[in-house]
C-alpha positions in Angstrom: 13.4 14.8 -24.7 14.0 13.3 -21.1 11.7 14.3 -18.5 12.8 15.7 -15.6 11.5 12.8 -12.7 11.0 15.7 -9.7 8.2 15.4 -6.9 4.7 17.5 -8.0 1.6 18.3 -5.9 -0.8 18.1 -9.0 -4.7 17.5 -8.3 -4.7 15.7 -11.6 -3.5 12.0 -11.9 -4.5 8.3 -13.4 -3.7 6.4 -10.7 -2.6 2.8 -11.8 -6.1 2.5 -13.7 -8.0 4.8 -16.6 -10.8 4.4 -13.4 -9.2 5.5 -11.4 -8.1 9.0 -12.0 -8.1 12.3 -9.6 -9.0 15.5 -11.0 -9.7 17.8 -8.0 -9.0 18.1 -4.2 -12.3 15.7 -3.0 -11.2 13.0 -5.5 -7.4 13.5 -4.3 -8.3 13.1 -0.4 -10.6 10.1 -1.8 -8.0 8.3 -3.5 -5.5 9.0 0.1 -7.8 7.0 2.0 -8.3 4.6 -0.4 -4.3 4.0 -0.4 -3.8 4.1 3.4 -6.9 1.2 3.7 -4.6 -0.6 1.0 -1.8 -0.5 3.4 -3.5 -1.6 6.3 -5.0 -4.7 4.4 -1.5 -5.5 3.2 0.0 -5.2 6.3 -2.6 -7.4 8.3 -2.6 -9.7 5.3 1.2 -10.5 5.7 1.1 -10.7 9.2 -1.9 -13.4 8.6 0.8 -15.1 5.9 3.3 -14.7 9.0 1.1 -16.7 11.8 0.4 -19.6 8.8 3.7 -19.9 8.2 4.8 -20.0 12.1 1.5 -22.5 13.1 3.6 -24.9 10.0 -0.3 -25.0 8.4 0.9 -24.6 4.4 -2.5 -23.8 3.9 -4.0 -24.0 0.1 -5.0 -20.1 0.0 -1.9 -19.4 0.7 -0.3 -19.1 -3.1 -3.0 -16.8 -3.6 -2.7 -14.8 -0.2 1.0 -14.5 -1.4 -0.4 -13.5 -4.6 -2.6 -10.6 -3.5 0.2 -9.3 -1.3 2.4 -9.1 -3.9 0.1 -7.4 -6.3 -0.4 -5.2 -3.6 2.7 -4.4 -2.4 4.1 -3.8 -5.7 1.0 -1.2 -6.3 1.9 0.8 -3.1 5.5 0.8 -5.0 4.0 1.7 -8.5 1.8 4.5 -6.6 4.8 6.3 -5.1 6.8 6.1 -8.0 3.8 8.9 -9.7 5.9 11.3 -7.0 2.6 13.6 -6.4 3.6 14.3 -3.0 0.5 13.8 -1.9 -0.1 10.3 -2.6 3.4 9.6 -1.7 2.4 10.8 2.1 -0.4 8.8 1.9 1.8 5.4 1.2 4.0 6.1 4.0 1.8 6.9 6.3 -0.2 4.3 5.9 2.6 1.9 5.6 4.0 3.7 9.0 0.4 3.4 10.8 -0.1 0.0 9.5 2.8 -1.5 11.1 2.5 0.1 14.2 -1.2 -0.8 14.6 -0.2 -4.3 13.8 2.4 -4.3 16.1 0.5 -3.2 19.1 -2.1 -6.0 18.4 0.1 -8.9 17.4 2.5 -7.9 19.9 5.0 -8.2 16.5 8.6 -6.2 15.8 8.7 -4.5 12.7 9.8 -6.6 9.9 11.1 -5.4 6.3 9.3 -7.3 3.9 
């Protein structure tokens, strides 16, 4: 039987982790914040990447800045993909502050990727 893949607002979800799961409203607003400060750190971490790459500096960290990005980047994606509203608001609007925070400090345009 194929599940229907629909948007829910359930305050009851394993988010990426068996640690990490939300079973009530406190643990729901918990896990929000948690994904917005993930945002922000990916967001000022590839605008970091950005300025290393522009300065020509191929710095060693850099495969595992590029690394943590990714990993990160691709948990925002696997986050969304749940479809609890909820946590979906919290990706994009932390994704939406993020860059516009960044933007105003670094003086950056908004980049895709």
């Amino acid at each position: 039987m194929i599940t229907p893949v629909v948007f829910h607002s359930g305050a009851t979800e394993t988010i990426l982790f068996d640690f990490w799961k939300i079973d009530c409203a406190l643990t729901m607003v918990v896990s929000m914040i948690v994904v917005l400060v993930v945002s922000f750190f990916k967001e000022f971490l590839r605008v970091y990447r950005s300025n290393l790459h522009e300065s020509k500096m191929n710095a060693p960290g850099n495969l595992i800045l590029f690394t943590l990005q990714t990993f990160l980047s691709y948990s925002l994606m696997a986050i969304f993909m749940m479809l609890n509203v909820w946590l979906c608001l919290a990706v994009v609007i932390g994704e939406v502050f993020s860059n516009m925070v960044v933007g105003v400090v670094t003086k950056q345009k908004y980049e895709m990727c």
